[in-house]
N, C-alpha and C positions, 0 to 999 in steps of 0.2 A: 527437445520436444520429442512427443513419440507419437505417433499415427492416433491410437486411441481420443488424444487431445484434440484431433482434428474436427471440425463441422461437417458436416455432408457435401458442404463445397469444398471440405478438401484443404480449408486452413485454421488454423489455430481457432477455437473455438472463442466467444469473447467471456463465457461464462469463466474460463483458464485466465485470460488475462486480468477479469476485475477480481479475481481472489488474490494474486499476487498482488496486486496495486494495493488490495485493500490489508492482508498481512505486511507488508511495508510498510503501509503505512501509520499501522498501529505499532510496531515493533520499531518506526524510527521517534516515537514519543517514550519507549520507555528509557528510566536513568535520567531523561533530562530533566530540570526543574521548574517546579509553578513558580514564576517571579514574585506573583505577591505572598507567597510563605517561603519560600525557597524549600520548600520538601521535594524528594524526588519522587516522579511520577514510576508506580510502578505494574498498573493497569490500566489500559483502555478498551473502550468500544467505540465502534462506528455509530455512529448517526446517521449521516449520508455520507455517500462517494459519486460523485459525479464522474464519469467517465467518457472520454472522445477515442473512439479506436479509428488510427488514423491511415493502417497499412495491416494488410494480409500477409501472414507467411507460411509457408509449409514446412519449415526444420528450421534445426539451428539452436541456438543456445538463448535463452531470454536473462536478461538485463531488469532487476526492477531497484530503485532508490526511492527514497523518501526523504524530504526534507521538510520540519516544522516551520511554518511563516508565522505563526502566532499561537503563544501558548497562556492562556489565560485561568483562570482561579478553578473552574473544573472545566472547560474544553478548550480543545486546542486545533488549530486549522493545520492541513498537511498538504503540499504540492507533490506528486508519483508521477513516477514516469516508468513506461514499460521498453528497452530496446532490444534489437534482433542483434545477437552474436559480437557485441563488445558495449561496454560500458559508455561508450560513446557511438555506438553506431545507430542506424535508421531508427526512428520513433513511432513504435507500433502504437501504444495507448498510451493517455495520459488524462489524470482527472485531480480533484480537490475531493478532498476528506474533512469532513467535522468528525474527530473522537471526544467524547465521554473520556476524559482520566482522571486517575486515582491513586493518593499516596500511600494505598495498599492493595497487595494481591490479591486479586482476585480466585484464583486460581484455588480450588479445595484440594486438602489433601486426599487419597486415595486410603 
């Protein structure tokens, strides 16, 4: 983390954490496959992200995962989690994601 990210009270802003939660947890849906085509997913979007920010912190290194609970024919449900300084340590934020995906990129050429 670096001071810029901080709030005016001085900790991690939540605006910093629901961007990480929610890049997680699009980028833990791509590769994996729609069960009822089996094609692989190779865009998504947010729908919602619900979000609980459960602990303040002022440094340190952040932690975010993504795991899909449910992947369905075009959307797919996602549990994130955000922690402070090990992959297993204290649980700053954590929310459920609905993505929009797609068995093609998105993504335009330039």
């Amino acid at each position: 983390m670096r001071r810029e990210l901080l709030n005016p009270h001085g900790v991690l802003h939540g605006g910093v954490s629901l961007t990480l939660l929610d890049a997680i947890g699009g980028r833990s849906l791509i590769d994996q496959r729609v069960p009822a085509s089996g094609q692989i997913i190779m865009s998504s979007v947010t729908v919602t992200l619900t979000t609980d920010f459960l602990l303040g912190v002022r440094d340190g290194v952040l932690f975010a995962t993504g795991s899909p609970d449910h992947i369905g024919k075009t959307v797919a449900y996602v549990s994130v989690q955000l922690r402070h300084n090990d992959l297993y340590g204290p649980l700053i934020a954590r929310g459920l994601g609905t993505y929009r995906v797609y068995a093609r990129s998105l993504v335009r050429p330039v």
